[in-house]
C-alpha positions as a Markdown table, in Angstrom:
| # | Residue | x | y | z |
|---|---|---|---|---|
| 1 | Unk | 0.0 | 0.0 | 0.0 |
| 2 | Unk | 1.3 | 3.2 | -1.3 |
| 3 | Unk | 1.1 | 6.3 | 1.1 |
| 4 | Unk | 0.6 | 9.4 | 0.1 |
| 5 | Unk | 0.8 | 12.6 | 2.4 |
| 6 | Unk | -1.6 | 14.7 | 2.8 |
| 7 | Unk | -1.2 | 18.7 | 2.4 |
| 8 | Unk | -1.2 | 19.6 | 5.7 |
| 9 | Unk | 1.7 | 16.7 | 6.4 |
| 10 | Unk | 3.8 | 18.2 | 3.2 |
| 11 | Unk | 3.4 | 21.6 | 4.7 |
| 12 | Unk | 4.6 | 20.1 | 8.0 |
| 13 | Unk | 7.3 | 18.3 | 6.4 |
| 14 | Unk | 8.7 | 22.0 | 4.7 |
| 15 | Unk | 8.3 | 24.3 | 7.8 |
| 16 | Unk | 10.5 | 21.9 | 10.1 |
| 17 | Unk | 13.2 | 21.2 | 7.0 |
| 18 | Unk | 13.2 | 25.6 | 7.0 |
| 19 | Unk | 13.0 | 25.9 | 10.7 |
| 20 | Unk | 16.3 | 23.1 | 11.1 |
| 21 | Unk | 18.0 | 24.7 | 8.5 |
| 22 | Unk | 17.9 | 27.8 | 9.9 |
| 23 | Unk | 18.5 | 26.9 | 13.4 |
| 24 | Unk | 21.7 | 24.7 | 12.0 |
| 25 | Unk | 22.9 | 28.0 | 10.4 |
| 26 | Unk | 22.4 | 30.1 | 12.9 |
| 27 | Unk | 24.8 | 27.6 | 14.8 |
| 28 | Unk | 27.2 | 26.7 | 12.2 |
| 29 | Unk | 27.7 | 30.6 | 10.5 |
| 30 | Unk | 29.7 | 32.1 | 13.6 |
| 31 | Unk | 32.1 | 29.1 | 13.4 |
| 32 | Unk | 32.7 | 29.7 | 9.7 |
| 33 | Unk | 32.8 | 33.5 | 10.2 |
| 34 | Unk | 35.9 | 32.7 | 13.2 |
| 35 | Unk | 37.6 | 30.4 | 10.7 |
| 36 | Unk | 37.5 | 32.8 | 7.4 |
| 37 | Unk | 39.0 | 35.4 | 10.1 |
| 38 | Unk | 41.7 | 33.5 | 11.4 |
| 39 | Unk | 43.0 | 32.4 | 8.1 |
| 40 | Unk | 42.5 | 36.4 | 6.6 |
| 41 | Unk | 45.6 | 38.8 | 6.6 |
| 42 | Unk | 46.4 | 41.4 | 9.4 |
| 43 | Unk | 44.5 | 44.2 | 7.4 |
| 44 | Unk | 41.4 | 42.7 | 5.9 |
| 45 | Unk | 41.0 | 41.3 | 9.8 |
| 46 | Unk | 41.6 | 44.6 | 11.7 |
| 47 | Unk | 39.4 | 46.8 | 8.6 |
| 48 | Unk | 36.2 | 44.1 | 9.6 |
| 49 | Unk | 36.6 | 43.0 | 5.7 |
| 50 | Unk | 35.7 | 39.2 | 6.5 |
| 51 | Unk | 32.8 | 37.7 | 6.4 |
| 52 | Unk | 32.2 | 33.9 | 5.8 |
| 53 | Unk | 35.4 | 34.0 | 3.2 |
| 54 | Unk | 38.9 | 34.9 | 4.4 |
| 55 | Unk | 40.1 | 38.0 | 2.6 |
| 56 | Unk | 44.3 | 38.1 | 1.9 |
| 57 | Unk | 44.6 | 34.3 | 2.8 |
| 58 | Unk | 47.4 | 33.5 | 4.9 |
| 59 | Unk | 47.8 | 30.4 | 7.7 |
| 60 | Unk | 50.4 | 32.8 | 9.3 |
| 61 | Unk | 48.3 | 33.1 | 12.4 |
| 62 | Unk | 48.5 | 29.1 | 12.9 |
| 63 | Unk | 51.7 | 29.2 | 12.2 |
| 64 | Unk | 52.5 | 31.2 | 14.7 |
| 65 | Unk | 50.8 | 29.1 | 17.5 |
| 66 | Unk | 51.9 | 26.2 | 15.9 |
| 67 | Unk | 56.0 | 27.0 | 16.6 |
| 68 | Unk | 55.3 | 27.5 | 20.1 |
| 69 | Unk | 56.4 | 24.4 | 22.3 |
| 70 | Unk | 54.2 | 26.3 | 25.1 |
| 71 | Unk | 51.2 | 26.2 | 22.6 |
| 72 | Unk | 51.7 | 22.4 | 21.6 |
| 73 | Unk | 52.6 | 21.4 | 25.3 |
| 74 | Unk | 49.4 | 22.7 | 26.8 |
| 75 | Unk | 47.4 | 20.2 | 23.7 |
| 76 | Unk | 49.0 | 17.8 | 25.7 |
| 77 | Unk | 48.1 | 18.6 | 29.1 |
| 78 | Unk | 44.6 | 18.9 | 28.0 |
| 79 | Unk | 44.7 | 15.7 | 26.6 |
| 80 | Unk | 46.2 | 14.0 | 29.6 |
| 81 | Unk | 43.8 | 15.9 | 31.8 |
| 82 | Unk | 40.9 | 14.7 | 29.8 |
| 83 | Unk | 41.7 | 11.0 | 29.0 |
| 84 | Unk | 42.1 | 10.7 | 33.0 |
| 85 | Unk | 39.5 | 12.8 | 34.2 |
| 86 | Unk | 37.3 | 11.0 | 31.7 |
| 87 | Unk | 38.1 | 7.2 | 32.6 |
| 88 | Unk | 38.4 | 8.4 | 36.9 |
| 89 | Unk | 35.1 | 10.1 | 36.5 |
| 90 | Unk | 33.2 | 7.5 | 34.6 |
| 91 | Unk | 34.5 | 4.9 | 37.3 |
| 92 | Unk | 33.6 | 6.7 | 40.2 |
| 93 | Unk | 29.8 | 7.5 | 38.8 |
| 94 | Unk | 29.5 | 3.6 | 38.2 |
| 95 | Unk | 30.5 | 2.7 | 41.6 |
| 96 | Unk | 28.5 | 5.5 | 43.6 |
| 97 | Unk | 25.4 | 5.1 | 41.2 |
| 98 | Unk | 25.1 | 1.0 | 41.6 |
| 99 | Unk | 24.3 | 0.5 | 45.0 |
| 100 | Unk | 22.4 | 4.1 | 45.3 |
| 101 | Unk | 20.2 | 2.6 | 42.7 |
| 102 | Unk | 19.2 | -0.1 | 45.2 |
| 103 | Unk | 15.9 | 0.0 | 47.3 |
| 104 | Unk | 16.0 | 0.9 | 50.6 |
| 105 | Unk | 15.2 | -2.8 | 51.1 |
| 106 | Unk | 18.5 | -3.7 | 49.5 |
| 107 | Unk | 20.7 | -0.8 | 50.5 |
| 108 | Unk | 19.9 | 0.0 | 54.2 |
| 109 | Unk | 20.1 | 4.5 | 54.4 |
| 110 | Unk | 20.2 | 4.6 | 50.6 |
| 111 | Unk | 18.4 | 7.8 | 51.0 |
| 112 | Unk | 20.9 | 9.1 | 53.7 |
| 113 | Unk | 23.6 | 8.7 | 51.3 |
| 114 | Unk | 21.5 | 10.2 | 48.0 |
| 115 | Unk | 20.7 | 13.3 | 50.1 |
| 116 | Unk | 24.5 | 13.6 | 51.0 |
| 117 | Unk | 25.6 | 13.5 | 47.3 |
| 118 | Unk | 23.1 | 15.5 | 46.4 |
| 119 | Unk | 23.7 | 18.4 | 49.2 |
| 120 | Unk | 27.2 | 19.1 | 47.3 |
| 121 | Unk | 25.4 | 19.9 | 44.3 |
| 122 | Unk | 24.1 | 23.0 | 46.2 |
| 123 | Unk | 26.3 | 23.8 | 48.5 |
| 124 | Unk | 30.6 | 24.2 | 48.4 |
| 125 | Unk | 33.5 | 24.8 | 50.4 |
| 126 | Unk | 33.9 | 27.9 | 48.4 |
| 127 | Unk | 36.9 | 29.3 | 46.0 |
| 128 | Unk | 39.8 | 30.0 | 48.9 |
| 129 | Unk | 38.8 | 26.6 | 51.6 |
| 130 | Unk | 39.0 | 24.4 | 47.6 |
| 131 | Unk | 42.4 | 26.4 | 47.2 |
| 132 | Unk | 43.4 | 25.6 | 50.8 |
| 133 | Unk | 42.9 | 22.0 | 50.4 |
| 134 | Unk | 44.8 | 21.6 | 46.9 |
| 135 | Unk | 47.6 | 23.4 | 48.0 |
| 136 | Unk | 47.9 | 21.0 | 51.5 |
| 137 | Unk | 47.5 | 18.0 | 50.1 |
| 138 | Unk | 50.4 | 18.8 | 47.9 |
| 139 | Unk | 49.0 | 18.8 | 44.1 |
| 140 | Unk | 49.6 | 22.6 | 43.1 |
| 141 | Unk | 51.8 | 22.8 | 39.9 |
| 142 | Unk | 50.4 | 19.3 | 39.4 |
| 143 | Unk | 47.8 | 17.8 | 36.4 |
| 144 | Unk | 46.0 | 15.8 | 39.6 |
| 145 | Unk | 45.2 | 19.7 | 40.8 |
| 146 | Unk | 42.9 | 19.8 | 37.5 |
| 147 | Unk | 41.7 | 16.4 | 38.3 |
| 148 | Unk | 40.8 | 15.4 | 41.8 |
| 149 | Unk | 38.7 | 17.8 | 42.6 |
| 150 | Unk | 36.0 | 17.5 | 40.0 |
| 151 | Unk | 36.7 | 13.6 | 39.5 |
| 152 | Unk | 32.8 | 12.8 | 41.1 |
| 153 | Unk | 30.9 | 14.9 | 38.9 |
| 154 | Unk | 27.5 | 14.5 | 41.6 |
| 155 | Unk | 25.2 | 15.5 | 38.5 |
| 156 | Unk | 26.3 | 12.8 | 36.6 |
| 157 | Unk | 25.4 | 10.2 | 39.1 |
| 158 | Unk | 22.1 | 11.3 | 39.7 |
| 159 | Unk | 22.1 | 10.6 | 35.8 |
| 160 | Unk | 23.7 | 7.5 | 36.0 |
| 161 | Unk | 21.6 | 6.7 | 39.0 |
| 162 | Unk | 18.0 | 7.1 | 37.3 |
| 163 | Unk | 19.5 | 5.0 | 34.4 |
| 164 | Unk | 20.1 | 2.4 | 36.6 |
| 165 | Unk | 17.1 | 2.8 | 38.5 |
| 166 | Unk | 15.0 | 2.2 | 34.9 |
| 167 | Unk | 17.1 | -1.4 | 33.8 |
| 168 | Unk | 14.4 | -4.2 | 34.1 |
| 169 | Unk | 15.1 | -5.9 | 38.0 |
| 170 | Unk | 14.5 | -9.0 | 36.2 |
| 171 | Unk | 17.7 | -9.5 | 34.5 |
| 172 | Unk | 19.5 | -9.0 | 37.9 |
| 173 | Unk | 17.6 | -11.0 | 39.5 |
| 174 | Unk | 18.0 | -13.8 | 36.9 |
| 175 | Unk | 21.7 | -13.6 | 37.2 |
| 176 | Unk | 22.1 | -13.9 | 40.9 |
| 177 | Unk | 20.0 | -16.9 | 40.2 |
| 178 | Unk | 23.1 | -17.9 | 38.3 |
| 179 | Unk | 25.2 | -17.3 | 40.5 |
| 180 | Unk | 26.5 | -13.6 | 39.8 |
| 181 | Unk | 27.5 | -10.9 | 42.3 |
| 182 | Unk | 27.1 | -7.5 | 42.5 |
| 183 | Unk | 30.4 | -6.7 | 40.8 |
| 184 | Unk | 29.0 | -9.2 | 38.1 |
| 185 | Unk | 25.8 | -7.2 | 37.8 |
| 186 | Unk | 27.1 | -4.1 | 37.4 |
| 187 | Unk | 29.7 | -5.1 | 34.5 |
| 188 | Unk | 27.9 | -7.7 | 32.6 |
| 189 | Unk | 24.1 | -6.3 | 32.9 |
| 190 | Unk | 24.2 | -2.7 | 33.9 |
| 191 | Unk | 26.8 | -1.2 | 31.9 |
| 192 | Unk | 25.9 | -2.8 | 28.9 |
| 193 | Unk | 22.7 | -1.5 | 28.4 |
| 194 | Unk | 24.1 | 1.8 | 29.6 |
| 195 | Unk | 25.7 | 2.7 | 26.9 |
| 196 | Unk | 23.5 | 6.0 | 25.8 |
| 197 | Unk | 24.1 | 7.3 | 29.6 |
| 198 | Unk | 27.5 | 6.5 | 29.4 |
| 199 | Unk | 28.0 | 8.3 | 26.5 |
| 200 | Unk | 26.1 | 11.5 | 27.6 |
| 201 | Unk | 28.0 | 11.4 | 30.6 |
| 202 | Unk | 31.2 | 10.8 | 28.9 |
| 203 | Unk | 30.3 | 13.9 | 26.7 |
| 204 | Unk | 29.6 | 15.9 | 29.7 |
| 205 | Unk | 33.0 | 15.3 | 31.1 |
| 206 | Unk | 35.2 | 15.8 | 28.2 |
| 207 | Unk | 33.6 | 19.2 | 27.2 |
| 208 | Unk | 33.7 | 20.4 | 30.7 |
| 209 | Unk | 36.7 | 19.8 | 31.5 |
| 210 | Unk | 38.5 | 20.7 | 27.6 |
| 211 | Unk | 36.9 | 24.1 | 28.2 |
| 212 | Unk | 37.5 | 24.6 | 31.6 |
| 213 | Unk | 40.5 | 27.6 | 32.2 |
| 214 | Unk | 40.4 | 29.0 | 35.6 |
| 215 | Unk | 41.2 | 26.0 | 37.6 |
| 216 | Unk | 44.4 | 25.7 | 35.3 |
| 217 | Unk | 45.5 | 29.6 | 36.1 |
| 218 | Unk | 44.2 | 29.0 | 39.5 |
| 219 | Unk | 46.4 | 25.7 | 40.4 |
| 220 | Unk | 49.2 | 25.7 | 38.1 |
| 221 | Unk | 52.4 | 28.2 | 39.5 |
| 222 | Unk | 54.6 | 27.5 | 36.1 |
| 223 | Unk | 53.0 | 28.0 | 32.3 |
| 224 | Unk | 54.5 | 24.9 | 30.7 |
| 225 | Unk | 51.5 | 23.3 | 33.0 |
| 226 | Unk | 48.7 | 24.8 | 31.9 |
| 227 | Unk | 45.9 | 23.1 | 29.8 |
| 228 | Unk | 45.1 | 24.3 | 26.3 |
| 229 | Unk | 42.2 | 26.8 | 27.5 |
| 230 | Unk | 44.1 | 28.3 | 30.0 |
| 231 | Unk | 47.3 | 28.8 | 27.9 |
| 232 | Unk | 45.1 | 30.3 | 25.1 |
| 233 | Unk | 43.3 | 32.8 | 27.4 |
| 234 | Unk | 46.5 | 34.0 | 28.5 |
| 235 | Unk | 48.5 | 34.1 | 25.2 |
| 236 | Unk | 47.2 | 37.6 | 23.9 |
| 237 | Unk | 48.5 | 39.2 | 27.1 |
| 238 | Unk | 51.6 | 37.4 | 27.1 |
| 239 | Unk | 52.3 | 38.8 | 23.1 |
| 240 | Unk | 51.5 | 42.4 | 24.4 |
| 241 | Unk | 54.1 | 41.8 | 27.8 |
| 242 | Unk | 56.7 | 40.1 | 26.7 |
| 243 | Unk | 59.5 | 40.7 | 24.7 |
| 244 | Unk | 59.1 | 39.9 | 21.2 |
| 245 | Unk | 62.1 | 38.1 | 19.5 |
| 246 | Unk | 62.7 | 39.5 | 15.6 |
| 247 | Unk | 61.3 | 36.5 | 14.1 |
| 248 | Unk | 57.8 | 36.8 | 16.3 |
| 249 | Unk | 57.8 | 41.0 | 14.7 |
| 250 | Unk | 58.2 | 39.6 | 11.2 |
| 251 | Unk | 55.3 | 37.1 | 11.8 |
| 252 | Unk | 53.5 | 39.4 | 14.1 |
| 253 | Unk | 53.5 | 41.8 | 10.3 |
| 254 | Unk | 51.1 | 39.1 | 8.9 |
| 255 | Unk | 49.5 | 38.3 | 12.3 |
| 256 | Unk | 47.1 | 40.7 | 14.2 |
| 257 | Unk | 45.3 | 40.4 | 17.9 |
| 258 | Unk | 41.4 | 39.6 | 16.2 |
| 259 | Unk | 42.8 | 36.6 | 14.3 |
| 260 | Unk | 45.5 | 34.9 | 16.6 |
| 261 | Unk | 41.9 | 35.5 | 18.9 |
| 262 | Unk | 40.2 | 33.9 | 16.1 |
| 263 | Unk | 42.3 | 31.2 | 15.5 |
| 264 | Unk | 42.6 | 29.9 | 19.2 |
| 265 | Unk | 38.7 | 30.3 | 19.7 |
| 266 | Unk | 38.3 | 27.8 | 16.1 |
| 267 | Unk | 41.4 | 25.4 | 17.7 |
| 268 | Unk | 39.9 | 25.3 | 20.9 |
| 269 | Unk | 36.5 | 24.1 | 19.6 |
| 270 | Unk | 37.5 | 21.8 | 16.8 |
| 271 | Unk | 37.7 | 18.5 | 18.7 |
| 272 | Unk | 34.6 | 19.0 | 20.6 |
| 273 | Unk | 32.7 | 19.8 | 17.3 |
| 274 | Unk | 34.9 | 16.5 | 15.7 |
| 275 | Unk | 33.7 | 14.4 | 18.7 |
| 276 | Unk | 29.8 | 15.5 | 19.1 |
| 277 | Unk | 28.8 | 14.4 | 15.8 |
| 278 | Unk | 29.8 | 11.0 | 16.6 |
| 279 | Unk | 27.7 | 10.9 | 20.4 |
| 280 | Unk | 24.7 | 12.9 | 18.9 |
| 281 | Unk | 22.9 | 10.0 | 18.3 |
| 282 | Unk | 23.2 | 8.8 | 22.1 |
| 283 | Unk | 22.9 | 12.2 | 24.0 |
| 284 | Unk | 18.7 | 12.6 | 23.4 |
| 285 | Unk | 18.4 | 9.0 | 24.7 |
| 286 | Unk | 20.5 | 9.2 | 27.5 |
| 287 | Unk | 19.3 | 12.7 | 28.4 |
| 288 | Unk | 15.6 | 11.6 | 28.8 |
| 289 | Unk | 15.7 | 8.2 | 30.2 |
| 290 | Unk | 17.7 | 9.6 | 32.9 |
| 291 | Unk | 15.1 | 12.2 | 33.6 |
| 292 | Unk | 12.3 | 10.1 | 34.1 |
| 293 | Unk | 12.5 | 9.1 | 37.6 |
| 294 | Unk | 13.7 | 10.6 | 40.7 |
């Protein structure tokens, strides 16, 4: 049987195709407009030439980031920082939202322990008492200062909790009929069929923590430690206070303040817009079967 739509469905079909399309360039169009600018020449970028096609094209701007062992040593920092924070944080949320997925008939003072999780989410020590307590326990100047203290992300085990609070209780139950343990259940039954919370989560963490740039000023005493963000956001002020070496005036000829801004905006964006793409399809899922129970 051959359907055909009806007017009112073909209408439907066109406004949402215009409405998505617009919406997609409204959010794609500042992106292209910070790339044309970074690649456009010191003139054309300063005059506000550039639109959504560099003017004067020139990669001197990259270049110029590119030769700097500061520059490619804070990529690696961030990547470090992420890959750890990532796999710690995803750990920790598996452990804490197991068992405080249990009834209280399984897990005596469940609902103690779910109010103190959740209390931190409201409540903190504060900037100077977190400061205080990096600096004692010895991890200033160190990547663990970026790390420790946001390696239980309490959001993302309520998340992961309500998740694990919506898997069947049958297939746990049929596998301590089998013989399993707890440990069992969690790897073999819960996590599998995890997988679009994991994934949210997972994105959570890794864009949080890529973009984040104040803890990385805040903790770290020596540049050559900072992550990517915080060495970016500190680079145009370095250019205007330090002294500039004969080679950095002949590039910095070519290379203005708006597009070496430009240019570390794009480079600080492009491997969260490379990984999205590849989670979209999980995020929506994991975002609203997570949501639906308390």
């Amino acid at each position: 049987m051959h359907y055909k739509p009806s007017l009112g469905r073909k209408t439907f079909i066109i406004f949402n195709a215009v409405i998505l399309s617009f919406v997609t360039l409204i959010g794609v169009l500042p992106f292209i407009h910070l790339l044309a600018i970074s690649l456009s020449s010191n003139s054309a970028a300063m005059a506000a030439e550039v639109k959504l096609w560099p003017v004067g094209f020139t990669t001197e701007a990259y270049q110029y980031l590119s030769q700097k062992a500061e520059f490619l040593n804070s990529i690696w920092v961030s990547v470090k920082r992420v890959t750890i924070v990532t796999l710690l944080n995803m750990l920790l949320v598996f452990l804490t939202a197991y068992p405080l997925s249990k009834e209280n008939r399984q897990f005596k003072f469940r609902t103690v322990y779910v109010w103190f999780f959740a209390i931190t989410m409201f409540f903190g020590g504060g900037l100077i008492p977190t400061y205080m307590v990096v600096k004692d326990t010895g991890l200033i100047d160190t990547i663990w200062a970026l790390i420790l203290p946001g390696a239980l992300n309490v959001w993302n085990a309520v998340m992961m909790l309500n998740f694990f609070r919506g898997v069947p209780h049958d297939l746990e139950e049929a596998a301590f009929i089998d013989g399993a343990s707890h440990w069992d259940s969690l790897w073999r039954i819960y996590l599998p069929v995890s997988l679009p919370a994991i994934a949210t989560i997972g994105l959570f963490t890794v864009v949080g923590h890529w973009n984040s740039w104040f803890d990385g000023i805040l903790y770290m005493n020596s540049p050559d430690n900072y992550p990517l963000q915080s060495y970016l956001s500190t680079l145009i002020t370095e250019i205007n206070k330090q002294a500039i070496s004969i080679e950095d005036l002949q590039t910095l000829q070519y290379v203005s303040e708006k597009t070496l801004r430009t240019a570390q905006i794009f480079l600080g964006a492009l491997p969260i817009m490379l990984v999205h793409p590849f989670l979209q399809r999980f995020f929506v899922k994991g975002i609203t079967v997570g949501s639906v129970k308390e």
